[in-house]
py3Dmol code that shows the C-alpha trace and the ligand (Angstrom):
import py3Dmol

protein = """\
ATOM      1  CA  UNK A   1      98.805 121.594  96.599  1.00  0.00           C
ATOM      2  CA  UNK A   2      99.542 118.874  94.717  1.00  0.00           C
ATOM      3  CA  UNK A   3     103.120 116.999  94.873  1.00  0.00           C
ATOM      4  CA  UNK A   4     104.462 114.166  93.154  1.00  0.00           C
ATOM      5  CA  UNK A   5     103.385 110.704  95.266  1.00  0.00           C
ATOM      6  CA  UNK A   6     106.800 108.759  96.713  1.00  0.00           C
ATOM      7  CA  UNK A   7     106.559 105.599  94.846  1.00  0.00           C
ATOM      8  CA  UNK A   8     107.903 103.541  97.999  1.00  0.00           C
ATOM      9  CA  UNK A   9     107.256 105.049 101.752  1.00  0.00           C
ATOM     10  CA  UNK A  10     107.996 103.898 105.188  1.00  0.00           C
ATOM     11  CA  UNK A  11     104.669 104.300 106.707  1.00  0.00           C
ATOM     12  CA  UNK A  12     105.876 104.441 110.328  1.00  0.00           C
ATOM     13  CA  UNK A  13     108.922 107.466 109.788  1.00  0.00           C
ATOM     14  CA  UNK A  14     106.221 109.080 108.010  1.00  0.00           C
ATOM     15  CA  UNK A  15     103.708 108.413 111.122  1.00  0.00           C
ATOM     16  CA  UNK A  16     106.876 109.888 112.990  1.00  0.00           C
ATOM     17  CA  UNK A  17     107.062 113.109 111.315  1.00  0.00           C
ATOM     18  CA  UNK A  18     103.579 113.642 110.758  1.00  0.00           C
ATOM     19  CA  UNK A  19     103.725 113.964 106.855  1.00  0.00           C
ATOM     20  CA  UNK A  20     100.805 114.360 104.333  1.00  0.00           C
ATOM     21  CA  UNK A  21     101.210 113.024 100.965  1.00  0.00           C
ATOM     22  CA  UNK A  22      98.859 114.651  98.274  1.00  0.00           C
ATOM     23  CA  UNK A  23      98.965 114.019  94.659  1.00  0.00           C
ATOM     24  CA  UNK A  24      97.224 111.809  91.764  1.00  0.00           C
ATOM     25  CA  UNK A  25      97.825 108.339  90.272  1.00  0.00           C
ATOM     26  CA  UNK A  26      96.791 106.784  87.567  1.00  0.00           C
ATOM     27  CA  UNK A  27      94.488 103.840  87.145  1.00  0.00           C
ATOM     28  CA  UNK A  28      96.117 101.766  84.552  1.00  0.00           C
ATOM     29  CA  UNK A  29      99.211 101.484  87.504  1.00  0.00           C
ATOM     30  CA  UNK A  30      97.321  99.322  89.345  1.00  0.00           C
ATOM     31  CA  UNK A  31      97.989  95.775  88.434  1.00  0.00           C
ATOM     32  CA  UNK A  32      95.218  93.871  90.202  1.00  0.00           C
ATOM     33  CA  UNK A  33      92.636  96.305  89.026  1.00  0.00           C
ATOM     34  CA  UNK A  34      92.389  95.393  85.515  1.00  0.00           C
ATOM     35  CA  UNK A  35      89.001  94.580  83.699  1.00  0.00           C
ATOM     36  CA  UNK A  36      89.606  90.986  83.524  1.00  0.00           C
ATOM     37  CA  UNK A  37      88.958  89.014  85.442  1.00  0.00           C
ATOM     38  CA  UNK A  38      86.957  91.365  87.279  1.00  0.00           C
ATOM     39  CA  UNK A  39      83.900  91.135  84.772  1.00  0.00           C
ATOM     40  CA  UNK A  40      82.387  94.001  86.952  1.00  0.00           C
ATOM     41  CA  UNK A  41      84.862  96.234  85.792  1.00  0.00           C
ATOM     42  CA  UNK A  42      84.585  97.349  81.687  1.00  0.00           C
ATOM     43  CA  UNK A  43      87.705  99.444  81.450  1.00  0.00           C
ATOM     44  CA  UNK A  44      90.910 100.922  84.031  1.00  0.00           C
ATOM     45  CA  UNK A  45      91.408 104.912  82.307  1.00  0.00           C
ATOM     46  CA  UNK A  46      91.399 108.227  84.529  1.00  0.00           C
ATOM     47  CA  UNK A  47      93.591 108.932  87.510  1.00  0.00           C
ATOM     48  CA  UNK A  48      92.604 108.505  91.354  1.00  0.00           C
ATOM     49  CA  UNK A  49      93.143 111.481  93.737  1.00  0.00           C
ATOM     50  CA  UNK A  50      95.232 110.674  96.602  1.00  0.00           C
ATOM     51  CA  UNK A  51      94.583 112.603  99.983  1.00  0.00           C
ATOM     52  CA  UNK A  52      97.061 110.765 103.180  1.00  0.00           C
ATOM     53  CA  UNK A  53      97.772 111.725 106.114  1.00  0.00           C
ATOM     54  CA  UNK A  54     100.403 110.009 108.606  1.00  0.00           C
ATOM     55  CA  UNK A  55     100.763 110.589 112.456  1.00  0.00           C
ATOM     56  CA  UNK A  56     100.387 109.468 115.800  1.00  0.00           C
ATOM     57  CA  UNK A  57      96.888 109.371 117.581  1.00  0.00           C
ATOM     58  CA  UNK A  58      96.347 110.020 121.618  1.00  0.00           C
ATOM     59  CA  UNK A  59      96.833 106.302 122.498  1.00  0.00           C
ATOM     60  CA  UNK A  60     100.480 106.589 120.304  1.00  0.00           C
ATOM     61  CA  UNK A  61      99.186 104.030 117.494  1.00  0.00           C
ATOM     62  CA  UNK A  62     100.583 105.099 114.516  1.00  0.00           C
ATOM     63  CA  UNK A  63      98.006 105.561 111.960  1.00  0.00           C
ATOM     64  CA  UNK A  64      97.458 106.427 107.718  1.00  0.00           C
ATOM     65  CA  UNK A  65      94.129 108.366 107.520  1.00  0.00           C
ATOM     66  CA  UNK A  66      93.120 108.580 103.544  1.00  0.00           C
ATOM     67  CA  UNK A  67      90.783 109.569 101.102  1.00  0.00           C
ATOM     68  CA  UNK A  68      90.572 108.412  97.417  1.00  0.00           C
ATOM     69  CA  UNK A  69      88.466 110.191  94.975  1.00  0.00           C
ATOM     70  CA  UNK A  70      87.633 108.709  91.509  1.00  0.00           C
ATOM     71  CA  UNK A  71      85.280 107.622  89.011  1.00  0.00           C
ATOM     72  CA  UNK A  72      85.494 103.509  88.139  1.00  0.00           C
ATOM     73  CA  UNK A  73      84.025 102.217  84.967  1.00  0.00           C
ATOM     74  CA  UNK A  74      81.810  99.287  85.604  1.00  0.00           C
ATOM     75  CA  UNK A  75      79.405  97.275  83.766  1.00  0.00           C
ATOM     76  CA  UNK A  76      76.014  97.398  85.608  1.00  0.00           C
ATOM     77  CA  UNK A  77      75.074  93.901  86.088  1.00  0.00           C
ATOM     78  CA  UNK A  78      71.329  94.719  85.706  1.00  0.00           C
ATOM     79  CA  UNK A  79      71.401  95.950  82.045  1.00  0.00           C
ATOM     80  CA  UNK A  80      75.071  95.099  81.034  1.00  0.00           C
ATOM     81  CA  UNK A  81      75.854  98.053  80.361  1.00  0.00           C
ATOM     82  CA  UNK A  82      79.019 100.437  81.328  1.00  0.00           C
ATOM     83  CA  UNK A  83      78.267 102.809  83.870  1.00  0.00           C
ATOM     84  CA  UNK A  84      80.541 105.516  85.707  1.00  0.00           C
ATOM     85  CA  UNK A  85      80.685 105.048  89.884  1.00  0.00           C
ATOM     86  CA  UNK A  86      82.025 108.012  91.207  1.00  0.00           C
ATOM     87  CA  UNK A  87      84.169 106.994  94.481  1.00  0.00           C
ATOM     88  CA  UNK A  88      85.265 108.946  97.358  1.00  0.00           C
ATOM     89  CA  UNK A  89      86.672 106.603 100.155  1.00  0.00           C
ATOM     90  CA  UNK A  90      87.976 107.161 103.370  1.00  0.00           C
ATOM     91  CA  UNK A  91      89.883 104.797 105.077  1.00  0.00           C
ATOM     92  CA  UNK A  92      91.563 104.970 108.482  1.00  0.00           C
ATOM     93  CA  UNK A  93      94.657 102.089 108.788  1.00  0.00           C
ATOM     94  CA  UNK A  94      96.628 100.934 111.897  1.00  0.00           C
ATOM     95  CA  UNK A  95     100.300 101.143 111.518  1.00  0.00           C
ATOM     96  CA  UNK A  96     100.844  97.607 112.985  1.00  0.00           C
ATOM     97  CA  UNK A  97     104.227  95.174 113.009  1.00  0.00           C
ATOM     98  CA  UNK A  98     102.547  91.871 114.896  1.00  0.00           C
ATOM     99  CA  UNK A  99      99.853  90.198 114.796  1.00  0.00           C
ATOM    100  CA  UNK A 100      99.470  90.698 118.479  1.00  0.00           C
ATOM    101  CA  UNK A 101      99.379  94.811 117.828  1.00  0.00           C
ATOM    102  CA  UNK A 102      96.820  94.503 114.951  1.00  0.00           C
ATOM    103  CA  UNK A 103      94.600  92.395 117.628  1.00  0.00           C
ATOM    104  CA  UNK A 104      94.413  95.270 119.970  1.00  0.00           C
ATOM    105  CA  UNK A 105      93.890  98.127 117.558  1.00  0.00           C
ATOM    106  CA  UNK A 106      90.466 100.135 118.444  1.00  0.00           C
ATOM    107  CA  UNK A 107      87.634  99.058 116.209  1.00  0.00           C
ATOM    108  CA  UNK A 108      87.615 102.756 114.239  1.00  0.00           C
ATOM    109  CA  UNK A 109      91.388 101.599 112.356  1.00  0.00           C
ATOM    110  CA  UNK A 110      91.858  98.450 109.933  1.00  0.00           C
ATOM    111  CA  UNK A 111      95.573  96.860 110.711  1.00  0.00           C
ATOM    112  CA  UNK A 112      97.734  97.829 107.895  1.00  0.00           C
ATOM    113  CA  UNK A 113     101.379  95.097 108.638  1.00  0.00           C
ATOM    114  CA  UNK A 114     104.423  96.781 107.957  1.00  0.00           C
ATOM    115  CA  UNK A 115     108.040  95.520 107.443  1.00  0.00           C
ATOM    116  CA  UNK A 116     110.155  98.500 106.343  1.00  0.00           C
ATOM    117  CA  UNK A 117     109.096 100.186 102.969  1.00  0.00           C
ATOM    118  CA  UNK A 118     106.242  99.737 101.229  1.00  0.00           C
ATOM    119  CA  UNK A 119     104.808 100.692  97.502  1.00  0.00           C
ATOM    120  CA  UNK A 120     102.228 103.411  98.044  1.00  0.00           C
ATOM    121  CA  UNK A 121     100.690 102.518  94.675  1.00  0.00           C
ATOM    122  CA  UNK A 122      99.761  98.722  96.769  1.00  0.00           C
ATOM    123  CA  UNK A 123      98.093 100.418  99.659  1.00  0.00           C
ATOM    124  CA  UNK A 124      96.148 102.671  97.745  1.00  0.00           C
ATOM    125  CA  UNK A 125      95.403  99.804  95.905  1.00  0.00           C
ATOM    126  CA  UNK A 126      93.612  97.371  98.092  1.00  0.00           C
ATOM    127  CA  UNK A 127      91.197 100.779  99.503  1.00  0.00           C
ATOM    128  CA  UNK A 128      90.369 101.028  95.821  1.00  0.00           C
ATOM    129  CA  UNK A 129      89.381  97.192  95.399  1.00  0.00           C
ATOM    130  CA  UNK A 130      87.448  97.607  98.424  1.00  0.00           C
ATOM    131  CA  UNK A 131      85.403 100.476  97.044  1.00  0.00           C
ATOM    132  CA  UNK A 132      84.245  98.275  93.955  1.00  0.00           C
ATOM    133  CA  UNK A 133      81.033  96.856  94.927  1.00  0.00           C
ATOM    134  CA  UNK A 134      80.359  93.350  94.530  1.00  0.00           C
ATOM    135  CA  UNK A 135      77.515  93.849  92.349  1.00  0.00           C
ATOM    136  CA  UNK A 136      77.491  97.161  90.280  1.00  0.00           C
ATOM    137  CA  UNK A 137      74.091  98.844  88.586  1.00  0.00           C
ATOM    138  CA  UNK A 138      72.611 101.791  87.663  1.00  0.00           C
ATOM    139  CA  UNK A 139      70.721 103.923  90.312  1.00  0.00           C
ATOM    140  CA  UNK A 140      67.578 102.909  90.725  1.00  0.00           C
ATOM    141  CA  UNK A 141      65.564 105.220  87.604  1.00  0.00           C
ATOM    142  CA  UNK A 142      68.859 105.293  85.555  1.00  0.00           C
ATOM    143  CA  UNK A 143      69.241 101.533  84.272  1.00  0.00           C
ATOM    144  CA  UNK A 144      68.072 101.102  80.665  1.00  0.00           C
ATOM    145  CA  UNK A 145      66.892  97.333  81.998  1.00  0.00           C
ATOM    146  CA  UNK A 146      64.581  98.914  84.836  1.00  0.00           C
ATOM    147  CA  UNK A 147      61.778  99.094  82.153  1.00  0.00           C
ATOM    148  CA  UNK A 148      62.635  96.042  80.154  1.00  0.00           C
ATOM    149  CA  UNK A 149      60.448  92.827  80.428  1.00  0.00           C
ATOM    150  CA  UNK A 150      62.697  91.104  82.468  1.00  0.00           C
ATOM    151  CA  UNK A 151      62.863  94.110  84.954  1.00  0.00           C
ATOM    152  CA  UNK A 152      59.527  93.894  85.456  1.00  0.00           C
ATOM    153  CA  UNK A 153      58.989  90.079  85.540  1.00  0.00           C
ATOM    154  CA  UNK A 154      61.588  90.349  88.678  1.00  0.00           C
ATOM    155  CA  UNK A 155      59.879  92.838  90.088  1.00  0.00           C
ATOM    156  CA  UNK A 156      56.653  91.057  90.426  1.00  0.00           C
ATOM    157  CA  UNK A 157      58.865  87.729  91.890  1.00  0.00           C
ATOM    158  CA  UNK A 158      58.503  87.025  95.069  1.00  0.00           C
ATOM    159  CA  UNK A 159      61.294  88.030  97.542  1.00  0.00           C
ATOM    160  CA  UNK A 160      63.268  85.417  98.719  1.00  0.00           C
ATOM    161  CA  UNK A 161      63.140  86.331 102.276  1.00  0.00           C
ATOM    162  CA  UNK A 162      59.306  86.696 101.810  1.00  0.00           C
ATOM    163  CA  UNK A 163      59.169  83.118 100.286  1.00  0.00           C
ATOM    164  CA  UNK A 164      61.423  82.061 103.282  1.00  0.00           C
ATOM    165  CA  UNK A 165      59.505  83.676 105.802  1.00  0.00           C
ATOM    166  CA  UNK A 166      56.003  81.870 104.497  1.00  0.00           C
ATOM    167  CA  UNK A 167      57.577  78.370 104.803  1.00  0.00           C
ATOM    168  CA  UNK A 168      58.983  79.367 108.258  1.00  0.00           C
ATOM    169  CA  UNK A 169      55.236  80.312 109.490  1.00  0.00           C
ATOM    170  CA  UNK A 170      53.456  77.225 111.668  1.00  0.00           C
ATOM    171  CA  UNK A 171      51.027  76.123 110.088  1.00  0.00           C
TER     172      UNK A 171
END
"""
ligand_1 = """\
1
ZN
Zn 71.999 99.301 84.269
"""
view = py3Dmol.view(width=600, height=400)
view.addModel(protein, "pdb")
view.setStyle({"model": 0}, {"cartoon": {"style": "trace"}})
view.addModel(ligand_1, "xyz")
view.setStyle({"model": 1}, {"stick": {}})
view.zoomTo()
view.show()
């Protein structure tokens, strides 16, 4: 079922009453997800698909377990190109208020600091960023550049590592 997504939440009453949020949002809301400067990304359009769920674990930390599904347009920075990344994320954050808490969560949650409400649309937010890779292309066998000149000029270059390991060899 699908609900209309609170616009501002206080993670830890949520965590309290065990409430799941489910509903959609779209891209163009997100401010610091916008094609420039991000070259990587060619356009924001489409709507992400919000699945969270608040609640205490066994060891009482209060947590936000999520999953984001949605397609990103990208330019592939093989052949320049836009391509469409589909994106389903899960993310698992610590309800934390000091630093000192965030310190000693267990390696399986990343520290989310809270101070009283928050904007959902910010949290969902920063996941999102983090699903964008750093360097976007084509599958391998889907790039139009794959069977360019230049693709196969790289191909033929030499590693780096390779080169690196050579020079480290004794001679
Ligand atoms: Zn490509």
């Amino acid at each position: 079922m699908l609900e209309q997504l609170p616009v501002v939440i206080e993670p830890l009453r949520l965590a309290e009453a065990g409430r799941q949020l489910h509903g959609r949002l779209p891209l163009a809301e997100f401010k610091r997800l916008k094609p420039a400067p991000a070259p990587a990304l060619h356009e924001v359009r489409g709507e992400v698909e919000v699945d969270l769920e608040f609640g205490k674990d066994e060891l009482h930390i209060a947590y936000l377990r999520g999953r984001l599904r949605t397609r990103l347009q990208l330019i592939c920075q093989r052949c320049l190109q836009p391509m469409a990344l589909p994106v389903d994320e899960k993310f698992a954050l610590g309800l934390v208020t000091t630093d000192e808490a965030a310190e000693q969560l267990p390696a399986d949650y990343e520290p989310l600091m809270v101070s009283g409400p928050m904007e959902l649309a910010e949290i969902i937010e920063d996941e999102l960023i983090l699903a964008v890779p750093f360097v976007p292309m084509h599958p391998v066998g889907q790039c139009p550049a794959q069977g360019g000149q230049e693709g196969r000029l790289k191909d033929k270059a030499p590693h780096p590592f390779a080169v690196l390991a050579r020079l480290k060899k004794p001679q």
